[in-house]
N, C-alpha and C positions, 0 to 999 in steps of 0.2 A: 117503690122499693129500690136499694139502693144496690146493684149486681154488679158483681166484677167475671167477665170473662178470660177465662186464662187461653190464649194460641188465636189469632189471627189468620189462619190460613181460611179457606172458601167456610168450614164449617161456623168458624168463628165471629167472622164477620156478618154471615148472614145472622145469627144471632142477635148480635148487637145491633142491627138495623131494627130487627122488627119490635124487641125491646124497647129499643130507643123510642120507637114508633107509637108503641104502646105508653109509654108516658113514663117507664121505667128511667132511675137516675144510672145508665151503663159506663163502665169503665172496660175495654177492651187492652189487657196489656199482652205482647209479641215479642219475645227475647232480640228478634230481626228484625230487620228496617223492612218497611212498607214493600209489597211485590219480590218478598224474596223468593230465591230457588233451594231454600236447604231442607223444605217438608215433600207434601204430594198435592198441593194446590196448583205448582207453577205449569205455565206452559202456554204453547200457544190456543190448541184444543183438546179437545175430552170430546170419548163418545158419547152420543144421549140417545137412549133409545124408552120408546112409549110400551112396551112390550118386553121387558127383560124376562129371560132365561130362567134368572135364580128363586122364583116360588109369583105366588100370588099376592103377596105382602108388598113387594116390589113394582109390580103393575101397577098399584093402588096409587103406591107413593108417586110411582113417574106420570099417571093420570091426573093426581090431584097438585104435582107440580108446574106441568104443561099450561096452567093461566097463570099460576105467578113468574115463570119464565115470562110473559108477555108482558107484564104487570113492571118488572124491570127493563124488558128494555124498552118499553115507553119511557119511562122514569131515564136511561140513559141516552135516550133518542138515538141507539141505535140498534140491528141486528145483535143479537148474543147468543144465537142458533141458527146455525143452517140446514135446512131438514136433505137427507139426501136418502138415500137405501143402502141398507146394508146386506150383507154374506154372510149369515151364520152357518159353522160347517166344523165337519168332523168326519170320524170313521164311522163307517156304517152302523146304525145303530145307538149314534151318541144319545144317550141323555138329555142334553144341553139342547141340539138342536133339536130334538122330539117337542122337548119343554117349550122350545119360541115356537112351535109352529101349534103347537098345540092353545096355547095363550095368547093368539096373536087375533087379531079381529078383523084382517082379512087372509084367511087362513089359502094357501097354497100348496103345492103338489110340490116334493122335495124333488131336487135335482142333482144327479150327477156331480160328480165333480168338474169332470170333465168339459162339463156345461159353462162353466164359467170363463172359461178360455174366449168362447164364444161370444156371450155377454159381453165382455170385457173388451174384444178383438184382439186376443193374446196380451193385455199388459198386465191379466191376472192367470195365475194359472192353479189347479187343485189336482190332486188323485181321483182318477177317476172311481176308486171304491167307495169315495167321501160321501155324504150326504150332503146337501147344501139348501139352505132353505132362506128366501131371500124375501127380506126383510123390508117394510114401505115406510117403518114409522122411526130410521132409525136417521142418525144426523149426530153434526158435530158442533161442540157448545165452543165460543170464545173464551178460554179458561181465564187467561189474564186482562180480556176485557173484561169478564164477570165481574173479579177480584177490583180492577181499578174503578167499576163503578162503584165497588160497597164501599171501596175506601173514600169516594166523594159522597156516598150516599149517608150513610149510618153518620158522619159528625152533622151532617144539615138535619138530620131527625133529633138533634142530639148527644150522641153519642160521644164518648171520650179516650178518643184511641192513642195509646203509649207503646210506640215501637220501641226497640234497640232497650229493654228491661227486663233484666232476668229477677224470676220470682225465685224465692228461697225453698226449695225442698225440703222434705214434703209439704203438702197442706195439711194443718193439723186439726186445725178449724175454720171459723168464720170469719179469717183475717187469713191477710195475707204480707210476707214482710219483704220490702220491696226496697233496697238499698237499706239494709240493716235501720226502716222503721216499720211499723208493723200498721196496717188500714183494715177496717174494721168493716164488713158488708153483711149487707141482709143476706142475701144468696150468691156460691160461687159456680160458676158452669165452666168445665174444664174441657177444654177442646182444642188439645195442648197436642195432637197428634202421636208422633211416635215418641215425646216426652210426657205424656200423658201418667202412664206407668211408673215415672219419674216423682209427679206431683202427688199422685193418688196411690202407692204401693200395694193396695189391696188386691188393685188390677192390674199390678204388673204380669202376672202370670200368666193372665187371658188374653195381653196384648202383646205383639209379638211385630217389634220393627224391622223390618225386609228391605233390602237394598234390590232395587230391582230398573234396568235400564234399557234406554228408547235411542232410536237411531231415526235421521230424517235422511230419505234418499233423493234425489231427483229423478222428475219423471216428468216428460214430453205432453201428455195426458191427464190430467190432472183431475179433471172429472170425468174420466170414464175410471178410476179408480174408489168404488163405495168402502163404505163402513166396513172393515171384516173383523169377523170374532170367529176365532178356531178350539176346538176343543181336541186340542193336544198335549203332548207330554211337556211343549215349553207355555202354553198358553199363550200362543201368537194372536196379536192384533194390529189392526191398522188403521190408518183414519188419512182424510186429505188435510193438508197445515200448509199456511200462507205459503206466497214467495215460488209457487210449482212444486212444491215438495210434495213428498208421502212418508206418514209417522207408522214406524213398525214401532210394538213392544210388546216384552217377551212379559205378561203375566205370572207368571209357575218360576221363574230362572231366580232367585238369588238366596242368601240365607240370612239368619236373624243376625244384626248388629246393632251396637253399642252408636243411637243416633246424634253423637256427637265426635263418632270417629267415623265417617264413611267416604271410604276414597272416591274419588272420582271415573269415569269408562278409561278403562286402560284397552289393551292390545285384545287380551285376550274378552274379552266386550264387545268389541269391534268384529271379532272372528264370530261369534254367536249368535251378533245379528246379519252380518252378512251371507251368514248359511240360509238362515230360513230368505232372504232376500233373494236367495238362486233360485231357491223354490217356491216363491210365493210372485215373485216379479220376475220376470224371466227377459222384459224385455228392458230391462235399468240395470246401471253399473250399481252392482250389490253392494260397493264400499259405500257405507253414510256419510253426507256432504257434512255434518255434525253430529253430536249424539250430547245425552244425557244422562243423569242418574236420576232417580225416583225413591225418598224413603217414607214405603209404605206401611201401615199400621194394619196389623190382618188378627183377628181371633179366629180361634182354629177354627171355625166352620164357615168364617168371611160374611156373619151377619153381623150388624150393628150391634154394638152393648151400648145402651142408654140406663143408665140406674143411678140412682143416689148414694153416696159414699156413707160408709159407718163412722166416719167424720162427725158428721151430720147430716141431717134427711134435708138440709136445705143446701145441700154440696154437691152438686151431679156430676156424674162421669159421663162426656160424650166424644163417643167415639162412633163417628159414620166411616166405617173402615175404608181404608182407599180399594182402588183398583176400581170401584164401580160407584162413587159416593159422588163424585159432583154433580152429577144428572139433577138429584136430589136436593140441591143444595136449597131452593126456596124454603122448601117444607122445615128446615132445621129450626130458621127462627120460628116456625107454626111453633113446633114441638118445645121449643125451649118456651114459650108461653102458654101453653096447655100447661107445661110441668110447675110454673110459678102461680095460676090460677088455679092447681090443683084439678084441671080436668082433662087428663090425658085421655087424647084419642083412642081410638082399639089399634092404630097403625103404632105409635107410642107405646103402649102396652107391652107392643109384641118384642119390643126390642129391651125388656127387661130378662132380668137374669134368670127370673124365674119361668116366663113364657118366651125366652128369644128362640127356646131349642125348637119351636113350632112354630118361626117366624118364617120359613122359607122350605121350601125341597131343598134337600143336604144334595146337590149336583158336582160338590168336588170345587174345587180353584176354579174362578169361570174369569175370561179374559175380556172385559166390560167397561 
């Protein structure tokens, strides 16, 4: 079958590999050159955790990802996970962290906030009112080695990847017009991120691109600093990233724009992350040694929409919403080959229009 991929970012790629794999004829095209930073793919790492927070749907998918993670970096010969622990935490009584301790498969006794200071020997610090419930299956993924393997992976299977081409808005149908000529496919899989909405306007309204930004500090310690996921009002998180560093970002913090107008971390960016750094690292200079921006694609309840466009039933809409989607990332090309062999998973299923609203516990913006 002859399939055209529209966005190259981590969801896209994995696509086109396993298509490709499959014996399908893949064309992958990317408005941007290979390994860019203007979606929510880039970066040095992404948390992955085998026990997420956001419902039982999500467990499944991180379980039945955990071998094809291994699966590639065999295939890459090297590391693409580092398993480490993490801090899920929040104010007494959160949801969030109820959820991972409750779903987790070596379940423990919630701790203080306070506790972590401990843990940590002061380079983390929490409220002592927090709950904290600490986490054995969680670790951090190599985001842009992931990305540089599919980019060497998916053409050796195949595959046909056209960076730096912009497609014509909207898709109308089964073609698509690509320098004012127009190519003609069996099926199109759009995984176009936060221009998504752009190609496929049916879904503009469900998708909702967020400018949202990460800062890297330095710190002395670098592993005794784990995974943290906070349920708070900015949805703070953190992770360890090359070099000595520690990655803070603020989940919950930005609002919806126009993904071809998005500035850059300005001052006051700076100030937003450096606040929760006073209080989250107490023993690091809280100005970030660099920072970033992130433009994420979120539906209001931050589950996946996976569906076929009224285009046509062989035209899909995929959107694996960022803020928690790379973990995921093998499973996408599953799923975009269940949907062309016609045999969608029950995990596939759930992330249609009609059953996504029972894809997951509704726990609010979770920082993942």
């Amino acid at each position: 079958m002859k399939v055209a991929v529209v966005g190259l970012g981590i969801a896209g790629l994995s696509i086109c590999a396993r298509l490709a794999l499959a014996g399908h004829d893949v064309s992958g095209f990317e408005q941007f050159g290979p390994m860019h930073e203007q979606g929510s793919s880039h970066g040095d790492t992404r948390i992955t955790r085998l026990t997420p927070g956001e419902g039982e749907i999500y467990v499944r998918l991180a379980r039945r990802a955990a071998p094809l993670w291994r699966t590639w970096e065999g295939l890459a010969g090297q590391p693409l996970i580092e398993w480490t622990s993490g801090l899920m935490a929040g104010p007494r009584g959160s949801a969030f962290v109820e959820a991972c301790k409750r779903m987790s498969q070596t379940p423990a006794a919630l701790l203080p906030g306070d506790a972590v200071h401990v843990l940590t020997r002061g380079y983390l610090a929490m409220p002592r009112e927090w709950d904290v419930f600490r986490q054995e299956d969680c670790g951090v993924v190599a985001a842009d080695a992931a990305r540089a393997f599919l980019l060497r992976q998916a053409p050796r299977w195949g595959a046909k990847l056209h960076h730096n081409v912009r497609i014509d808005a909207p898709i109308k149908d089964l073609s698509l017009r690509i320098g004012g000529e127009r190519q003609a496919f069996d099926a199109i899989i759009v995984a176009a991120g936060s221009w998504a909405g752009k190609m496929l306007p049916e879904f503009a309204k469900k998708l909702s691109p967020r400018r949202r930004i990460l800062g890297w500090f330095a710190t002395p310690e670098p592993r005794m600093l784990p995974v943290v996921c906070v349920d708070n009002d900015v949805g703070l998180f953190g992770m360890s990233a090359p070099r000595g560093l520690y990655k803070l970002g603020l989940h919950s913090i930005g609002g919806v724009v126009d993904p071809d107008q998005v500035h850059e971390p300005d001052i006051a960016d700076t100030e937003l992350l450096s606040q929760q750094a006073r209080l989250l690292l107490p023993k690091h200079d809280p100005t970030p040694v660099k920072m970033a921006r992130c433009l994420y694609t979120l539906t209001q309840d931050e589950n996946f929409l996976i569906a076929p466009s009224s285009v046509h039933e062989r035209v899909l809409m995929f959107s694996a919403c960022s803020g928690h989607g790379f973990k995921y990332a093998p499973i996408y090309g599953e799923f975009a080959q269940e949907w062309l062999a016609g045999k969608p998973s029950a995990e596939l299923e759930a992330f249609s229009i009609e059953k996504r609203a029972r894809a997951a516990t509704h726990l609010g913006e979770r920082p993942t």
